[in-house]
C-alpha positions in Angstrom: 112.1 126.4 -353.6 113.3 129.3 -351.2 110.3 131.1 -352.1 108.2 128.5 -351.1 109.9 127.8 -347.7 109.9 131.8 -347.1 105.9 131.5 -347.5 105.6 128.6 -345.1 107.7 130.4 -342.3 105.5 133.9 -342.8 102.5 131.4 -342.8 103.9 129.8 -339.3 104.7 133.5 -338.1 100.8 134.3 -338.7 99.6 131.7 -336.6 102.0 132.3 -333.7 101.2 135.5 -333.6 97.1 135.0 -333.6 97.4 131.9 -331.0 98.7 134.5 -328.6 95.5 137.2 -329.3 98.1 139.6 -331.2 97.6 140.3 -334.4 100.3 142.5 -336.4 98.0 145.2 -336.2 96.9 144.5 -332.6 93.5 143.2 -331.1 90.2 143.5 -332.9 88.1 141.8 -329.8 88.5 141.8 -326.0 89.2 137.8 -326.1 92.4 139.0 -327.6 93.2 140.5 -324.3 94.0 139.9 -320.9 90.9 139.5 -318.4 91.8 142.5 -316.8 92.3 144.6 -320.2 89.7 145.6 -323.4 90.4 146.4 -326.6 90.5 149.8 -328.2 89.5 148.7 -331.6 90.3 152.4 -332.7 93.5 152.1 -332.1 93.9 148.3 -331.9 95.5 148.3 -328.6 94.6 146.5 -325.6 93.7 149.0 -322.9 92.8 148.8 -318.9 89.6 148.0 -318.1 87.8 150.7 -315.7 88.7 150.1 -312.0 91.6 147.8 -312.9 95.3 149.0 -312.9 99.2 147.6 -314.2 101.2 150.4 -311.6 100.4 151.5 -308.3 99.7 155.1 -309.8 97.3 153.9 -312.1 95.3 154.0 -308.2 96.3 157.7 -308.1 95.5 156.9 -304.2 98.6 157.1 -301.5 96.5 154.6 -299.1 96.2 152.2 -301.9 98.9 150.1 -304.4 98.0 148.0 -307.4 97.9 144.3 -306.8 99.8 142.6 -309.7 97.5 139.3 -309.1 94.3 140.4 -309.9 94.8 144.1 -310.8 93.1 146.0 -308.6 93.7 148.8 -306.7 93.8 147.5 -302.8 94.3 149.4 -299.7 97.8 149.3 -298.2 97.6 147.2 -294.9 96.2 148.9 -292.1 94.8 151.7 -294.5 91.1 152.9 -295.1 89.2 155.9 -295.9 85.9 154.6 -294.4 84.9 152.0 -291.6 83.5 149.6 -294.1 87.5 149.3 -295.7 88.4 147.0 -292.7 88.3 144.2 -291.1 84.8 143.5 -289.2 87.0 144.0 -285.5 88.5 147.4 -286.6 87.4 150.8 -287.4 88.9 153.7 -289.4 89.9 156.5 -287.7 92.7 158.9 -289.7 93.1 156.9 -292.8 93.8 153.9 -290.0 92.2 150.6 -289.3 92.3 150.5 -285.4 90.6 148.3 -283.0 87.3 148.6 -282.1 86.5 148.9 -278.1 86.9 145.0 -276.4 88.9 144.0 -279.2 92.7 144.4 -279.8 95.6 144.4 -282.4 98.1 143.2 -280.0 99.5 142.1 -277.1 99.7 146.1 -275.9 96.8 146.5 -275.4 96.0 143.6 -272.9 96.5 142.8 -269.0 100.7 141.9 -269.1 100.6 139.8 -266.3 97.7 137.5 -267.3 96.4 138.5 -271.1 97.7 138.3 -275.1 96.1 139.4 -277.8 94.3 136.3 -279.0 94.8 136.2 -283.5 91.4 134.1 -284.3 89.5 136.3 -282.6 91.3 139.5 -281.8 90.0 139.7 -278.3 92.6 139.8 -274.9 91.9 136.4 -273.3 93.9 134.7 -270.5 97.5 134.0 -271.8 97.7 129.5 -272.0 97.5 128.1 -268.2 95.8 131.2 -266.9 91.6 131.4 -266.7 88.9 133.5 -265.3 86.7 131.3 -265.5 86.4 127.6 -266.3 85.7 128.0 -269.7 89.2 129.8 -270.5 90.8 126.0 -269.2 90.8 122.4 -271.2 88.4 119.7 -270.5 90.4 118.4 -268.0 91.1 121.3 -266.0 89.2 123.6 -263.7 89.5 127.5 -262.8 91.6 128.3 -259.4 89.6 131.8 -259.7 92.3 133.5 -257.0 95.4 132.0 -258.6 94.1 133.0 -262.1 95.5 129.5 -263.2 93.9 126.3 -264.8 94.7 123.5 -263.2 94.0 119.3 -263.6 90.6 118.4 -261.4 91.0 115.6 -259.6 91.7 112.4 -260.6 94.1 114.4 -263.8 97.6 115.6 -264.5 99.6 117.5 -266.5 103.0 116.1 -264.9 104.5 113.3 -263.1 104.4 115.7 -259.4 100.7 115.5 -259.4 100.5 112.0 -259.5 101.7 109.2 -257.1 105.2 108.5 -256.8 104.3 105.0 -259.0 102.5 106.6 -261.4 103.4 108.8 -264.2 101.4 111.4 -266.2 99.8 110.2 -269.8 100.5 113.2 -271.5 97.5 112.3 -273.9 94.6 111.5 -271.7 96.2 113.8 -268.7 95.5 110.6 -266.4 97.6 109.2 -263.7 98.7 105.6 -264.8 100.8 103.3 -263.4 104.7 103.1 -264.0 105.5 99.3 -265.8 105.5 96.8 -262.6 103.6 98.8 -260.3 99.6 98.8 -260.0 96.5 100.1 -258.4 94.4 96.4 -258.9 95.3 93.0 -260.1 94.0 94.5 -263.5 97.1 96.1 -263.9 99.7 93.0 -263.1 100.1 89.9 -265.6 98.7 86.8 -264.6 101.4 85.0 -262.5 101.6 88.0 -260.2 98.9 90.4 -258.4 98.6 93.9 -257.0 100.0 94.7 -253.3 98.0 97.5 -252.4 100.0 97.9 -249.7 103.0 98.6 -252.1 101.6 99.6 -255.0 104.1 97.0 -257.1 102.9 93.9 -258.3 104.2 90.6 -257.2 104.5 87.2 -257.5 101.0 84.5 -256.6 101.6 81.1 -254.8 103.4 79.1 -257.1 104.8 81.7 -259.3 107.9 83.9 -259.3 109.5 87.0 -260.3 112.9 86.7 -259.3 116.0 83.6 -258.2 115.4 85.0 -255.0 111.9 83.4 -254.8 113.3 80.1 -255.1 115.2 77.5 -253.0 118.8 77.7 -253.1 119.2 74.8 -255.9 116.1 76.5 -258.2 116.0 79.6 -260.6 113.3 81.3 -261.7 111.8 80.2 -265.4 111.5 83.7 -266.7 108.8 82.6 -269.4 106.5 80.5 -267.1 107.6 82.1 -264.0 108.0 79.5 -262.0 110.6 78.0 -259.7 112.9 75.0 -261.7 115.4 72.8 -260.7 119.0 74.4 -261.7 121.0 72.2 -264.1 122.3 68.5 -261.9 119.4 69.4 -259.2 116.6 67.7 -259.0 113.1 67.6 -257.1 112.1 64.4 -258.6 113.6 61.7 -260.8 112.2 63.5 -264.2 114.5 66.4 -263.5 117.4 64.2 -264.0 118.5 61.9 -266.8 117.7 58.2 -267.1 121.1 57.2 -266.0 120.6 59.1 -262.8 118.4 59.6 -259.6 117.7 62.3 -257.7 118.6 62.4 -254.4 115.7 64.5 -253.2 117.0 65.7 -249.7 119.9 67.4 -250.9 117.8 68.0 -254.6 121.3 66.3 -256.5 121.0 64.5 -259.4 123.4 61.3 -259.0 124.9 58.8 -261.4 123.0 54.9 -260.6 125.4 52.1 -259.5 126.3 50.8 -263.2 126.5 53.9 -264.7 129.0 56.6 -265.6 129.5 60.6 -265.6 132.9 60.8 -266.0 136.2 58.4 -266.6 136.5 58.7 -263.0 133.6 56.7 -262.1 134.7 53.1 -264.2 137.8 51.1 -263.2 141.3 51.4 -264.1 141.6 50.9 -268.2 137.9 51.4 -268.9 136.4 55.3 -270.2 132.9 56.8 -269.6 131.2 57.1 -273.1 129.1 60.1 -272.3 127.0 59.2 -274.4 125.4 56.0 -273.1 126.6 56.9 -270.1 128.4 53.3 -269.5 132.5 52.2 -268.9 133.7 50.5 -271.7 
């Protein structure tokens, strides 16, 4: 029985060892290698291919180091033996990638006062808010050539101090627009009210209101409907009041009617007001 158990686990060895391209004598084909590796079937050993390396002296090259990723010798950055080793902008001179003329590799190499080094396209171009020419600005900006500085044409912002004191800057369309309650047209006011012009502020229409202060002395202002209505026990007709009162419209008071109750105080001596009827009893 251990025999046969010893024969399975060999058996189970073998096939570990051959579903990993090893073989306990080594490789017999190149699929038994790595993609970067052959095999030497004289010595059953899987060997570099040519132009591939494992260390960075495989390169025998001081400019270059081996790339553990794809295994390939690769020049160290900045490095180059020939123009045609770097980037399309650069050019090697001394074992260097530098520059080529109008294009730069920094910020060092530009105007201070106005340039950088721009990264997409490694060319000195106006630093962000600075122009020469209308074309360095956004959409919604122009060139001010002798300032050297984009600014918004007209009609545009890109802060609240270019705008009207009742206006503020959208900082996503770079438009002037109107702070909440004030307005250029009646667009820009809800219905009940429309635009001063004179003010810039929207107020209230005939009829409507935006504040008590509209109102008469006995009426507040209906925040919803905004509109002017009797204050609780004032009246400007006889529907503002209850059915066991009138209203006495000059001084806009609701009053109890002449059979009728508010209070304990209004029935005679040994008789309550039921507030709920509104009657002595």
């Amino acid at each position: 029985m251990k025999a046969i158990y010893l024969v399975l686990a060999l058996a189970l060895f073998a096939v570990l060892l051959v579903g990993t391209g090893c073989t306990s004598t080594g490789c017999t084909t190149d699929k038994q290698c790595k993609d970067w590796q052959s095999c030497d079937t004289d010595k059953k050993t899987c060997v570099l291919r040519p132009g591939y390396c494992n260390t960075d002296t495989e390169c025998n090259d001081t400019l270059r180091y081996c790339n553990t990723t794809n295994h390939l010798c690769m020049y160290k950055a900045g490095k180059c033996r020939i123009t045609g080793d770097c980037p399309s902008w650069q050019v090697c001179i001394s074992e260097n990638c530098t520059a080529k003329p109008g294009f730069c590799d920094s910020d060092a190499v530009c105007n201070p006062q106005s340039e950088w080094c721009q990264p997409q396209v490694h060319m000195c171009k106006p630093r962000p808010g600075l122009c020469n020419n209308n074309y360095d600005c956004q959409g919604w900006q122009t060139c001010d050539v002798l300032a050297s500085k984009c600014v918004p044409m007209d009609g545009r912002c890109d802060s609240d101090y270019q705008c009207a004191q009742w206006q503020t800057c959208n900082a996503t369309t770079n438009y002037c627009k109107s702070k909440p309650g004030f307005c250029k047209n009646d667009l820009e006011c809800e219905n009940w009210s429309r635009c001063d012009e004179s003010l810039n502020k929207c107020v209230a229409r005939n009829g409507f209101c935006a504040a008590d202060s509209e109102c008469a002395g006995w009426e507040l202002c209906d925040p919803n409907a905004h509109v002017c209505t009797a204050k609780r026990d004032y009246c400007n007709s006889y529907a503002d009041c209850g059915t066991w009162q009138y209203c006495d419209t000059l001084a806009h008071k609701c009053n109890t009617k002449v059979g009728n109750c508010a209070t304990d105080a209004d029935c005679a001596s040994g008789e309550a007001c039921d507030e709920k009827l509104h009657v002595c009893k």
